[in-house]
C-alpha positions, 0 to 999 in steps of 0.5 A, spaced: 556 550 212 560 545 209 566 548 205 570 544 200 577 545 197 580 541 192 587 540 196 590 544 201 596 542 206 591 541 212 584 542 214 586 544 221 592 548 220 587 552 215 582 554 220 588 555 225 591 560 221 584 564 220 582 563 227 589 567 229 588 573 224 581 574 228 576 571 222 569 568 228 568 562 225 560 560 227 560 552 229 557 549 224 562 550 219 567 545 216 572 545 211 573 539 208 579 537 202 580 532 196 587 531 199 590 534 204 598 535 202 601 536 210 595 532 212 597 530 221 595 526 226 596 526 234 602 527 237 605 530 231 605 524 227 603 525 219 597 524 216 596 519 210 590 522 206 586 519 200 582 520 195 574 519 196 576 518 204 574 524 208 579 528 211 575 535 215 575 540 221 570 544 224 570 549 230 567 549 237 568 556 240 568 556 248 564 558 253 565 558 261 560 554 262 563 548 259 566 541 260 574 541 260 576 542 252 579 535 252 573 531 253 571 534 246 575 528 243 571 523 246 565 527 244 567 528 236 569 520 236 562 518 239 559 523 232 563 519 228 561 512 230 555 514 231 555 516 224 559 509 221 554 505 225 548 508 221 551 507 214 553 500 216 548 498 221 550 491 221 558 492 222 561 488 227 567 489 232 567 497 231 570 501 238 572 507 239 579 507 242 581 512 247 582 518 246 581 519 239 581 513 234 575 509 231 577 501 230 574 495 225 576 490 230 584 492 231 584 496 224 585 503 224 578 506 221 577 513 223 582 518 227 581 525 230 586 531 232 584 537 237 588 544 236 586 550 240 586 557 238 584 562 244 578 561 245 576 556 240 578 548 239 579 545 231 576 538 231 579 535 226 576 528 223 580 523 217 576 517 216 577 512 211 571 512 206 575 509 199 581 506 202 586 505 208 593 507 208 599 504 210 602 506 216 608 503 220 606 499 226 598 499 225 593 496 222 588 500 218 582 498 214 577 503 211 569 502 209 570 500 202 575 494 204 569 491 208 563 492 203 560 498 204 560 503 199 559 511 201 560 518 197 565 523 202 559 528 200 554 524 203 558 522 210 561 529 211 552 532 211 551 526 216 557 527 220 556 534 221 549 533 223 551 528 229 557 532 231 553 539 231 548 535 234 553 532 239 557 539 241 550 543 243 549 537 248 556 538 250 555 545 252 548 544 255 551 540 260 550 533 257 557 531 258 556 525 264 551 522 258 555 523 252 561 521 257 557 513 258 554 513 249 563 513 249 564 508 253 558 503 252 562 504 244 570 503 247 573 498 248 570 493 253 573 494 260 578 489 261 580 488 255 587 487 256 592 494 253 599 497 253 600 505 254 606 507 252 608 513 258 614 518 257 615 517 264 614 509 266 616 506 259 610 501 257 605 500 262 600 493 261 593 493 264 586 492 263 581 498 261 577 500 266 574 506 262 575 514 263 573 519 269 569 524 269 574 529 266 575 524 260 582 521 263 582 513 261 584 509 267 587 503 266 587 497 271 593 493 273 597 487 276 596 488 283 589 491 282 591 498 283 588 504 278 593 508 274 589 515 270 592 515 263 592 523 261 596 522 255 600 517 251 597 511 246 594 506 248 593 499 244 590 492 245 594 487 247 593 480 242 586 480 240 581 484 244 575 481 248 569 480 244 562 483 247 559 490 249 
């Protein structure tokens, strides 16, 4: 159920469209381009695409009985891990940094883009299989500069193995153990971040983790507990070793 198109301007901005014209796409389906030519990333942010990267979106449909359509992130980014961590068994330093990027030590691997439409979120995943693309302010990295040579047909079969796999716990209740797969691969608590905050500007703390809705909680200063719903969180320095 993996479809593949030459280049189009997004994956996600496609199934959106064919969502809003009433089209049910089963889960399980994923559209999967070459390029992408208006490819985005959260908050609006473009996204930098690259031959022989992956750059994909599938659908998961709603039902009443599942957990907040936000922990879905999390979920999507635990199936990706996953999915690196089996090529690459012996990559060191990869962590999952809340809510929706994959990171080799501090350089971007991986990004993740939920969209929803109605009853149904677009889960759109880019990761850099052939080459990292530079962007202002970020470290990037991709699995070719480490070493590790893998076809974008390959790793799309894989990944859509462990998502689906991953979904379907999702929506039969195993959220509070997806939930703990997520942070036993996120950064380490107590490593030392900043959150950028519309409100507050810049906050600093130590990672203390998420809740039990996916909300990422920072601990500060003087010991208090701050739930982070939205903004962008990066390490301070060099992160914390260990697991």
């Amino acid at each position: 159920m993996i479809e593949t198109v030459a280049e189009i301007p997004s994956t996600n901005g496609a199934l959106l469209v064919r969502l809003g014209g009433g089209e049910v796409l089963a889960e399980g389906y994923w559209l999967v381009a070459d390029r992408q030519s208006a490819g985005r990333g959260r908050a609006g942010r473009a996204w930098s695409d690259g031959f022989g990267n992956f750059m994909g979106s599938t659908v998961v449909n709603l039902r009443g009985s599942d957990p907040l359509p936000q922990t879905l992130a999390l979920v999507a980014g635990l199936a990706v891990h996953e999915t690196v961590s089996a090529i690459a068994p012996t990559l060191a330093d990869l962590w999952l940094k809340w809510p929706n990027d994959l990171l080799v030590v501090d350089a971007k691997l991986a990004g993740i883009l939920l969209e929803r439409q109605r009853d149904a979120v677009v889960i759109g995943i880019g990761v850099n299989l052939a080459q990292a693309p530079q962007v202002p302010d970020r470290s990037t990295a991709s699995l070719n500069d480490l070493g590790i040579d893998i076809s974008r047909d390959r790793f799309s079969t894989d990944l859509a193995a462990r998502l689906g796999d991953a979904v379907d716990r999702w929506h039969y209740g195993e959220w509070p153990l997806l939930r703990q797969q997520w942070i036993s691969r996120a950064l380490p608590t107590g490593t030392l971040v900043s959150v950028k905050d519309s409100d507050h500007g810049t906050i600093m703390g130590a990672f203390a983790g998420i809740d039990d809705d996916g909300v990422a909680l920072l601990r500060l200063a003087d010991g208090a507990v701050r739930a982070i719903h939205a903004g962008d969180i990066d390490m301070v320095g060099t992160h914390a070793s260990g697991g």
